[in-house]
C-alpha positions in Angstrom: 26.5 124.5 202.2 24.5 123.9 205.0 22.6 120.9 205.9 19.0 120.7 206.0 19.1 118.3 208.9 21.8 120.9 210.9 19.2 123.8 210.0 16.4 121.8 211.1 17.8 121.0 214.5 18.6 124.5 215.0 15.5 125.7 215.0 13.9 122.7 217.1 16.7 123.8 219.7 15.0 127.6 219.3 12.7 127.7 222.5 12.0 131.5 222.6 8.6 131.6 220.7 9.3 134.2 217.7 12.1 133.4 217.3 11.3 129.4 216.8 8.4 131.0 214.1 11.4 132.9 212.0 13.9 129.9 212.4 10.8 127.6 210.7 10.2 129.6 208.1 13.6 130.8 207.6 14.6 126.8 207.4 11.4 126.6 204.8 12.6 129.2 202.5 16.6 128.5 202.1 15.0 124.9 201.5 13.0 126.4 198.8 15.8 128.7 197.3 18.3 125.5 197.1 20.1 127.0 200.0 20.4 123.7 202.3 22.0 120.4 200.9 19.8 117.6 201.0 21.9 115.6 204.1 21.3 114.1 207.3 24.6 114.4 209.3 22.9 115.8 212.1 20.2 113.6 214.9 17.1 115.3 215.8 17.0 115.9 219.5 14.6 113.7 221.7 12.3 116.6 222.5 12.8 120.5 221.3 13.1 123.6 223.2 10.4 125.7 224.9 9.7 128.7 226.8 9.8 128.9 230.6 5.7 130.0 230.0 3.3 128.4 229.3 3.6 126.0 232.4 3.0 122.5 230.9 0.4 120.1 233.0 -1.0 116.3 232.8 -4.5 117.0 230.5 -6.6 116.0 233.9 -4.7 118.9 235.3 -5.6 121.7 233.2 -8.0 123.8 234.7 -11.6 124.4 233.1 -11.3 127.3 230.3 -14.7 128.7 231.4 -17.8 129.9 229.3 -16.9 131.1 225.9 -19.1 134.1 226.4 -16.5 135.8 229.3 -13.3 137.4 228.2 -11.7 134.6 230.0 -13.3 131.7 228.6 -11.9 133.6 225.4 -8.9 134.2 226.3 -8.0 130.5 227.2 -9.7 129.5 224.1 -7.3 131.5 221.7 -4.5 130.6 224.1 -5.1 127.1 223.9 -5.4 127.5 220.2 -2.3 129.2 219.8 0.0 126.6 222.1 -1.5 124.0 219.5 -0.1 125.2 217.0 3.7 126.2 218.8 3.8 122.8 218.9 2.2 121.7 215.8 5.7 123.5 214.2 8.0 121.3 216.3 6.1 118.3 215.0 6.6 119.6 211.9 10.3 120.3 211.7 11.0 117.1 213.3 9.3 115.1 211.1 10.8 116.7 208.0 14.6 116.1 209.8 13.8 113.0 211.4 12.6 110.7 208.3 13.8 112.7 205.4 16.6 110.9 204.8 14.8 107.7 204.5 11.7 109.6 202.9 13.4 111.9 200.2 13.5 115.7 199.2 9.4 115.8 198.1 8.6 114.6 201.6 11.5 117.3 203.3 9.7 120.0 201.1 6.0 119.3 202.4 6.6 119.3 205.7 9.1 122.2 205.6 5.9 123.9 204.1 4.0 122.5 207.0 6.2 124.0 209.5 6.3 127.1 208.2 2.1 127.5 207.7 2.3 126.4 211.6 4.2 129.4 212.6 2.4 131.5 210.8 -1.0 130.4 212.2 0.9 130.7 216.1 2.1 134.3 215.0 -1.5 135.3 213.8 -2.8 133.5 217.2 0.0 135.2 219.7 -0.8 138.6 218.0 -4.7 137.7 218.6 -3.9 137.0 222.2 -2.3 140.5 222.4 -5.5 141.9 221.0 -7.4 140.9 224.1 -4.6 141.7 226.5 -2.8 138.5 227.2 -0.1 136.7 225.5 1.2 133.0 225.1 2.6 131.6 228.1 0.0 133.7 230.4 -2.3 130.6 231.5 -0.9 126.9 231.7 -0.7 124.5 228.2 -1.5 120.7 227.4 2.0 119.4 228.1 0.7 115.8 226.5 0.9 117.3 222.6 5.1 116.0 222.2 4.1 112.4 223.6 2.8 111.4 220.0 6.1 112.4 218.2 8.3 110.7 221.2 6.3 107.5 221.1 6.7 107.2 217.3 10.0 108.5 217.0 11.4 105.2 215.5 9.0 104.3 213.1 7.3 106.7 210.3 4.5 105.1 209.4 3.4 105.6 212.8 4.6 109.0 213.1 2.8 109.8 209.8 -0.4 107.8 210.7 -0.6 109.3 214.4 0.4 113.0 214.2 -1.1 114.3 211.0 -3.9 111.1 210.5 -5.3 112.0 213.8 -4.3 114.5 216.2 -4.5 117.0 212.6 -7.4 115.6 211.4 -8.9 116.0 214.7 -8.3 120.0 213.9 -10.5 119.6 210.6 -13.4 117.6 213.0 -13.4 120.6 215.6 -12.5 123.7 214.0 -15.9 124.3 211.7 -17.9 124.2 215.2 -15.4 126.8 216.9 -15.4 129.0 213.8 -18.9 129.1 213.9 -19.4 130.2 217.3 -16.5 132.6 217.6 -18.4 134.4 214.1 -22.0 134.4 216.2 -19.7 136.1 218.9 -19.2 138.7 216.7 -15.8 137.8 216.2 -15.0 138.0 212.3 -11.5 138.6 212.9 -10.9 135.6 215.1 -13.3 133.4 212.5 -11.1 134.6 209.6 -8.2 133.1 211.5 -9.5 129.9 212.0 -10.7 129.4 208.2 -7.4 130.2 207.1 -6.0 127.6 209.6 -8.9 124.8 208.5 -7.7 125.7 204.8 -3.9 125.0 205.4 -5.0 121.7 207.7 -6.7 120.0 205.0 -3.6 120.3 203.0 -1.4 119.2 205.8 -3.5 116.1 206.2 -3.1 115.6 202.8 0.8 115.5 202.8 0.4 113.1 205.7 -1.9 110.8 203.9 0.2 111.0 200.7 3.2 110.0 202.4 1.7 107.3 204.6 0.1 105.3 201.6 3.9 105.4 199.8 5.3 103.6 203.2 2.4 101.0 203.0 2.9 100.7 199.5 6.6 100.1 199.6 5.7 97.3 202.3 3.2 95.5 200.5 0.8 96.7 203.3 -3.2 97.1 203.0 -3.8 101.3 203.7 -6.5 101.2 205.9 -5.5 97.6 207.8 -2.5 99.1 208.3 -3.3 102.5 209.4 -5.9 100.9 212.1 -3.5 98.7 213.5 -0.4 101.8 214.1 -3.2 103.8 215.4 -4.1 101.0 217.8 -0.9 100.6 219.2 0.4 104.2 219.2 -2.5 106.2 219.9 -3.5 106.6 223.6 -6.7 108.3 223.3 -9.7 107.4 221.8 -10.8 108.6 217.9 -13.7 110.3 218.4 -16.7 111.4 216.2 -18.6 113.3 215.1 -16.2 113.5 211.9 -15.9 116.3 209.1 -16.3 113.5 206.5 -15.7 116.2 203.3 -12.7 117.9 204.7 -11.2 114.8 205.5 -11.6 113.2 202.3 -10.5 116.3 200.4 -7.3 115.4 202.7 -7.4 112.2 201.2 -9.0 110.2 204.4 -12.4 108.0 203.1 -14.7 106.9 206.0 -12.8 103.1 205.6 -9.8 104.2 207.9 -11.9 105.8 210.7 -15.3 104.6 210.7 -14.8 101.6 212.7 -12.0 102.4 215.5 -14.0 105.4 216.3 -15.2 105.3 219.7 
């Protein structure tokens, strides 16, 4: 039988965009069906594979998306949207075959359902893109969205406080506010796509949360003390308000962990 760790490298070593999607949520459901033993005998490599396309750039070098209102103001909007979430699967996969073995099968099942819910919301997103005429890979992409998972590659507190704590819970903060002006655009396709994606994000905080306060737990640690401090010394930007206060605490976030690092 089949690793899960030799599955999930596999499909972090995918860099052709559809087919990363199926190789996620193929690795998801053989997980589910008892398909892939529950061993590690394979590393996860230090970053995964991409496309050629999207160019990657420095954040102070992407260009300005322009107003929402013109087709391409709209355009780099969904496209910017969509490369989110490409790589929202890759942290995903790499934290289900990077700390599983340590972590255990319930943690390997969440965020093998994680991964999977992240391709599906880049396949709704590329086929959006289409819609308009574009596709992913046809304007330049964040390169700076990997640097979380690299800098807390050793350590899954950190990993687990960073990527889904924040830069996730960042997605419940902003999305409401996007949703709401794609909809006044007229746009109840596009809106539909981003409640399903708010939906699944509160539940992928959750698993996040969940998993971090077992670490902290295990070490004797104070949740929110020690959540502050990884953020502190893993984070580089800032955590900004204004915060979606219910979404995050149905994800299992109260106030006490952000209130007071926020900038």
């Amino acid at each position: 039988m089949q690793s899960v760790s030799s599955a999930i490298r596999a499909a972090l070593l995918t860099g052709d965009p559809r087919a990363k999607c199926f190789a996620a949520r193929d690795v998801a459901r053989r997980w589910r069906k008892g398909e892939l033993a529950f061993t590690f005998d394979e590393t996860m490599p230090e970053e995964p594979a991409w496309p050629d396309r999207p160019k990657l750039l420095a954040p102070n070098k992407m260009p300005k998306r322009g107003k929402f209102g013109s087709e391409r103001g709209r355009i780099a909007l969904w496209h910017s949207l969509a490369h989110i979430e490409f790589v929202a699967i890759d942290l995903a996969l790499d934290m289900a075959g990077r700390f599983g073995g340590e972590m255990g099968e319930e943690f390997v099942s969440d965020f093998l359902y994680v991964a999977a819910d992240e391709a599906m919301h880049f396949a709704l997103l590329a086929r959006k893109l289409e819609s308009m005429g574009s596709h992913y890979g046809a304007l330049p992409a964040h390169g700076g969205l990997w640097e979380a998972a690299h800098d807390t590659r050793h350590d899954v507190a950190a990993r687990l406080a960073v990527v889904p704590m924040v830069l996730e819970a960042r997605g419940l903060d902003v999305t409401p506010a996007t949703l709401e002006r794609v909809r006044t655009a007229g746009d109840e396709h596009g809106a539909r796509i981003l409640a399903r994606i708010l939906d699944d994000e509160i539940r992928h905080v959750g698993f996040g949360t969940k998993h971090f306060l077992k670490v902290v737990a295990d070490c004797d640690e104070e949740p929110e003390s020690a959540w502050k401090s990884l953020v502190r010394k893993y984070f580089r930007g800032p955590v900004k308000p204004p915060f979606n206060d219910s979404a995050r605490l149905a994800a299992g976030l109260s106030r006490g962990f952000y209130e007071d690092i926020a900038v």
